[in-house]
TORGU-454338 format. One record per residue (C-alpha): residue in three letters; x, y, z; residue number from 0. Coordinates in Angstrom, 2 decimals. Layout:
  aa       u       v       w   i
 ala       X       Y       Z NUM
...
END
This chain:
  aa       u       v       w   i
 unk   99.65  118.84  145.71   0
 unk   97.03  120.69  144.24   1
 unk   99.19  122.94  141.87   2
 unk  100.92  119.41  140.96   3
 unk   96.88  118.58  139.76   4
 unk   96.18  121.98  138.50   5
 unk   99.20  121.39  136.25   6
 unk   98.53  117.95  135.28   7
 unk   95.18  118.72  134.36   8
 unk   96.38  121.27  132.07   9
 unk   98.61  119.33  130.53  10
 unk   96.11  116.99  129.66  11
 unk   94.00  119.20  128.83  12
 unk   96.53  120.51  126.53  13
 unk   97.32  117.16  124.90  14
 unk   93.88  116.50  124.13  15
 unk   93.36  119.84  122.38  16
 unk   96.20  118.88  120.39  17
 unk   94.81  115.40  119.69  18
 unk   91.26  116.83  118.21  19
 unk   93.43  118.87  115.81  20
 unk   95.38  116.30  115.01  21
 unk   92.51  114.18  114.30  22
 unk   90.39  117.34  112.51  23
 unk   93.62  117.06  110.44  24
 unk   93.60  113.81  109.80  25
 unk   90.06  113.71  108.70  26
 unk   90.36  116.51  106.25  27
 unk   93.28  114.78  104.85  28
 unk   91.76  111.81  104.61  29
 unk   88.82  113.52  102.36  30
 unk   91.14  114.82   99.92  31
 unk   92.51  111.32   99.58  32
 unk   88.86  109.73   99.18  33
 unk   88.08  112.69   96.64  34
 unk   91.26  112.18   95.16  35
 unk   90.99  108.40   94.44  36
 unk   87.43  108.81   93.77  37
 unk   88.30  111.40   90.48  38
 unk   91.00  108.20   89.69  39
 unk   88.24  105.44   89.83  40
 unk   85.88  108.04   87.19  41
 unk   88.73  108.27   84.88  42
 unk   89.93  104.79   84.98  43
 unk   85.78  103.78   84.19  44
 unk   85.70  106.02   81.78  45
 unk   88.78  105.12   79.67  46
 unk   87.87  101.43   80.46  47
 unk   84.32  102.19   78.74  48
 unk   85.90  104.39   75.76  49
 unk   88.73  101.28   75.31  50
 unk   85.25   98.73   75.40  51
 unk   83.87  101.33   72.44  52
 unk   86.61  101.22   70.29  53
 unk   86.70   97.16   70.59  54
 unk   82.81   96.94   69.28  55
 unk   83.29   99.14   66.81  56
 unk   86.31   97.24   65.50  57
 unk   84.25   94.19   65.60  58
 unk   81.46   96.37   63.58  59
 unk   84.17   97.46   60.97  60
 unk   85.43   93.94   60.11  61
 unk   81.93   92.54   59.97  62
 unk   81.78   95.20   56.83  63
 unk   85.21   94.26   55.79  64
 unk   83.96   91.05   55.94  65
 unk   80.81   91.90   53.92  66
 unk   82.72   93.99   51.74  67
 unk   84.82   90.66   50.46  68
 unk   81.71   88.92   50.54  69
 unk   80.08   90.95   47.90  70
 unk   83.44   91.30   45.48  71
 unk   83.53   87.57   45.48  72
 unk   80.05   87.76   44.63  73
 unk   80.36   89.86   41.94  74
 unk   83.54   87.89   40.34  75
 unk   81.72   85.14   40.64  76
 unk   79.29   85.95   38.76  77
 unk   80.44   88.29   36.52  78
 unk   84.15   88.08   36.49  79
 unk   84.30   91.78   37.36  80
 unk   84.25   94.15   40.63  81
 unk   82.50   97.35   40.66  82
 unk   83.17   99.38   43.30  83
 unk   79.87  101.49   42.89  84
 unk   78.36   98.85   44.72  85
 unk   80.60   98.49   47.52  86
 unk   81.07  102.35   48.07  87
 unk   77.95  102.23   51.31  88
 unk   80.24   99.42   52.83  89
 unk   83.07  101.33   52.95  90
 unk   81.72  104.69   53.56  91
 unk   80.32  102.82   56.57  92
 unk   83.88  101.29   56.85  93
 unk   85.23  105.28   57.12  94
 unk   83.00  106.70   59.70  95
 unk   83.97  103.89   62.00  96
 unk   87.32  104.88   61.96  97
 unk   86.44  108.28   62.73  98
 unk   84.84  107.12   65.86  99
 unk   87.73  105.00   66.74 100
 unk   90.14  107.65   66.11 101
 unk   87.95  110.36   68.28 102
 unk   87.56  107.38   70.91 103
 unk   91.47  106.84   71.14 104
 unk   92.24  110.92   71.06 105
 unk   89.43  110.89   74.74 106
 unk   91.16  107.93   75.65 107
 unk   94.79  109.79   75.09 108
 unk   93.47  113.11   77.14 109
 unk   92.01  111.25   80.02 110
 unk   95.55  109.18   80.58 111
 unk   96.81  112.76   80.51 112
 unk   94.75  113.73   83.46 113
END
């Protein structure tokens, strides 16, 4: 009878060495997973805040579209003639927003390829 305990012991002492692995495992696996869908949450934020970015500066670009019209019907108004001197800050203004919403897009593009 005591062999029969000696080997039952062992046996569970056995098992439960084999259960702390299996939990060391489990733990370490479930740290890459945290770490994993932690990295997914930071690129999901930051294409969500680059997508935001490009919105406001659309909204920027046809307030000077809008301005832009604003000013030619102005000036045909008035003088039955458009000069596009005058208008030339609105749409240089109207270029460099695209540039930002063409750099925004090309992060946005890289990050979905992550």
């Amino acid at each position: 009878m005591t062999k029969k305990r000696i080997d039952v012991q062992k046996e569970v002492s056995k098992i439960w060495q084999q259960a702390k692995q299996n939990l060391k495992d489990l733990g370490h696996k479930t740290m890459k997973l945290a770490q994993k869908g932690e990295k997914e949450v930071v690129r999901a934020s930051k294409i969500g805040k680059l997508q935001l970015d490009v919105v406001s500066i659309n909204l920027k670009k046809e307030n000077i579209f809008r301005q832009a019209g604003k000013k030619v019907y102005q000036q045909h108004s008035k003088k039955g003639e458009v000069k596009s001197a005058k208008l030339t800050s609105l749409f240089n203004q109207a270029d460099k927003l695209n540039q930002q919403i063409k750099s925004k897009k090309a992060k946005i593009a890289k990050l979905n390829r992550a």
